[in-house]
C-alpha positions, 0 to 999 in steps of 0.5 A: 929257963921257961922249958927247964923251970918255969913251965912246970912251976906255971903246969902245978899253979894252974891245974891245982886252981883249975882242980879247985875251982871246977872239980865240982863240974868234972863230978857232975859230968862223970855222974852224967856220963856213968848213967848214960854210958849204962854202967860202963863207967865215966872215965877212960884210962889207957897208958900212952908214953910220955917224956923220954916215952915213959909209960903213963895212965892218960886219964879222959871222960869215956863216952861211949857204952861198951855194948857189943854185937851177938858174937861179943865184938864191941859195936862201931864207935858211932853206934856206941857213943851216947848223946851225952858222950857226943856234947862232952866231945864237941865241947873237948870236955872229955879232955877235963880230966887230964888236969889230974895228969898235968897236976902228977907231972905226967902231962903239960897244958901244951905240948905234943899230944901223948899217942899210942905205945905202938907208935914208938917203934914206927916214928923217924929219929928226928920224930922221936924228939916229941919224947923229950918234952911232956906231953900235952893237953893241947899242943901246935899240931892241935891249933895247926890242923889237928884231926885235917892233917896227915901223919907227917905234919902232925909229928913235923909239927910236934918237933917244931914245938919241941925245937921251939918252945917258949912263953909266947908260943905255950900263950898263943897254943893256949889262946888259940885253943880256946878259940877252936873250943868255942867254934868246935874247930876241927873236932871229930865227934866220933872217934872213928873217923879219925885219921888212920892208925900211924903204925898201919899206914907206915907198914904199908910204906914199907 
């Protein structure tokens, strides 16, 4: 009853508060990150697959300029995020406006986090049971690892989510989460140096 009902019920109560009590601050980061980003605006959107992989617009706080070199290619990501962009990301701030995305449906607070599209045909038929559920703005792999795990544990640890899913556990993501914010626990602050693409590293497994 929970997965089927009560945790969209919980998604729509919390983000609507969440939304009316700290949209003002959202405002002011987004005034923040468009002077800093030099007019390269404050928000990131970039379509990601959601439940049974429909496609949707995941909506996050840019923060990184769009300067790009003599040749017209953008610059390295650690050239071009700014230091406003860099506090936004330490703190996860830049993940605030997905509340909009929880509110809309597109989104849960927990639950595996929406990945590229070009992942989808490179996942094993047992790793595509991450689609049967919304994804999240945090979820298990994020309290278990995050950014320290390979790509099989993160997706192992989605579908244990998903084959799992309950009240307590959404209350001990959403607890722990909070913890790893407040000690900037396995955060990348630049972007690149993130682990490698998954459809990459699976090509070369061929």
């Amino acid at each position: 009853m929970y997965k089927l009902f009560f945790k969209r019920v919980l998604d729509v109560i919390i983000s609507s508060i969440a939304l009316l009590c700290i949209g003002w601050f959202i405002l002011l980061i987004a005034i923040f990150l468009h002077w800093a980003n030099k007019g390269a605006g404050a928000f990131f959107l970039q379509e990601r697959p959601g439940k049974d992989e429909k496609k949707f617009k995941i909506i996050k706080f840019k923060t990184m300029t769009d300067e790009r070199d003599a040749e017209g290619n953008l610059l390295p990501d650690k050239e071009r995020i700014t230091k406003v962009g860099a506090v936004v990301r330490k703190w996860s701030i830049d993940e605030l406006p997905q509340l909009i995305n929880v509110f809309k449906g597109d989104m849960a607070f927990i639950g595996p986090r929406p990945l590229l599209p070009e992942y989808l045909p490179w996942y094993t038929e047992r790793e595509h049971l991450r689609h049967t559920v919304r994804p999240g703005m945090s979820g298990w792999a994020q309290v278990n690892g995050r950014n320290t795990l390979s790509w099989d544990e993160k997706l192992a640890l989605d579908v244990y989510y998903v084959e799992n899913l309950s009240f307590l556990m959404d209350c001990k993501v959403i607890a722990t989460t909070v913890v790893n914010v407040l000690q900037h626990k396995d955060v990348n602050v630049v972007p690149g140096l993130r682990l490698g693409k998954l459809d990459d590293i699976r090509k070369q497994q061929k």
